[in-house]
N, C-alpha and C positions, 0 to 999 in steps of 0.2 A: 100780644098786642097791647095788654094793659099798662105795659112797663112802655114803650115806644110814646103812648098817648102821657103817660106821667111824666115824661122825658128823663128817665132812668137809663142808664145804661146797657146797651146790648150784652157786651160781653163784662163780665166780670169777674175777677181775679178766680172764683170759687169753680166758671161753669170752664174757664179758660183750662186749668188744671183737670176738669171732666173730659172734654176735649180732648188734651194731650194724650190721657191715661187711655180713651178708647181709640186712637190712633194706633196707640205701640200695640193695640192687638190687633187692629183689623188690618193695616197695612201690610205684615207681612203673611198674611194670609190670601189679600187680594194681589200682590204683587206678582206671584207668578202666570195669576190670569191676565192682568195687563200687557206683562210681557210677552204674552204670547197671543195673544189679542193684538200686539203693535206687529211682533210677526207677522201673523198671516194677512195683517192690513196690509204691509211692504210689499209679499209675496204676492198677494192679488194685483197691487201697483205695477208691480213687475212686469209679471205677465201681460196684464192691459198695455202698457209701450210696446214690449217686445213681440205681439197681436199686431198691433198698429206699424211699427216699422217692418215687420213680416219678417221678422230672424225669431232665430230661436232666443230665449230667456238668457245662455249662458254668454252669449254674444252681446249683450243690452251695453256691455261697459263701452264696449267695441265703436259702437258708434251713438257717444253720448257728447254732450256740446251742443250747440245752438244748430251745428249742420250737420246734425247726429242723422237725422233723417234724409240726410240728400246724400250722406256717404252710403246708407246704406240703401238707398235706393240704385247708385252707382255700384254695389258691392255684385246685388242681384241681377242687374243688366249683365253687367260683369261675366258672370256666371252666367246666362242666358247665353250671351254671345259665344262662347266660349263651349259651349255643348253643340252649338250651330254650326260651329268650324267644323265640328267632327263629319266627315265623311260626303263634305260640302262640295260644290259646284265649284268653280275656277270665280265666279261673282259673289257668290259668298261668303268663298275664305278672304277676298279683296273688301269685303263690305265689314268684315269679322278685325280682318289687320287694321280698317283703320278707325273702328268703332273704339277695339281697346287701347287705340293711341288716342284717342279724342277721351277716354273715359280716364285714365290716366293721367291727361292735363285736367279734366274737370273736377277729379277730387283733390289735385293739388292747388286747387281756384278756391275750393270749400276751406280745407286748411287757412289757407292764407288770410280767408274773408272772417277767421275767426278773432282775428288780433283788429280788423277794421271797427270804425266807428260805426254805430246801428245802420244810420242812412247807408253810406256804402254798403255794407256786408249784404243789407238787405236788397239792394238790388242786384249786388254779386252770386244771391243767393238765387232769385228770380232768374236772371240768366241761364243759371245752371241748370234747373229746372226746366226752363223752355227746351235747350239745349239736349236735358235727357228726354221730355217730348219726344222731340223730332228723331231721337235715336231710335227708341221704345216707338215708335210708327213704325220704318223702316224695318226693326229688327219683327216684328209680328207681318210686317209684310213679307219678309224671308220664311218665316214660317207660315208662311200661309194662311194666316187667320184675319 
């Protein structure tokens, strides 16, 4: 503090050269904690998305993008329907054909909405959404719940 109030220099050439000299030790002795420290920061990231979009961790790349999340809410309807087919009613397997033809054009809406300007996409994306709604009603109404 005494040096700052005399207006002497912070650094200088003598403490700069201290400095460097205990760098070249501590650096490469901290650097594998870092690195592995940035690890498990990633892997925790990871997982928290891959939680949140409700797929497994190895799948995250799968539906990464702005409509990363609406593909993969499409992937799982998807898949809901499609276990619903099995062993279905004559109204069922009709409600089954034309869900995964509407879900089919829906993620090819999400694609497309990726190259749009914000305002579009965003409301391209809204749609979709509503869209799987009303899908995800119906398809819990076929299951009963």
């Amino acid at each position: 503090m005494a040096r700052i109030r005399r207006g002497l220099p912070k650094l200088t050439p003598a403490r700069a050269k201290h400095l460097v000299g205990i760098g070249k030790v501590v650096v490469p002795l901290l650097a594998p904690f870092a690195i592995k420290a940035a690890s498990a920061a990633r892997d925790g990231y990871d997982r928290m998305r891959a939680r949140k979009l409700g797929v497994p961790v190895e799948h995250l790349a799968t539906y990464s993008g702005r409509g990363g999340a609406l593909h993969a809410r499409i992937a799982g309807i998807a898949n809901a329907v499609a276990e619903l087919r099995v062993n279905a009613s004559e109204e069922v397997t009709a409600f089954a054909k034309d869900s995964e033809a509407r879900l089919v054009e829906l993620a090819a809406v999400v694609r497309a909405a990726e190259r749009m300007p914000a305002p579009r996409r965003k409301t391209a994306h809204r749609s979709v959404a509503t869209e799987l709604d009303r899908i995800e009603s119906h398809l819990l109404h076929h299951l009963g719940v």
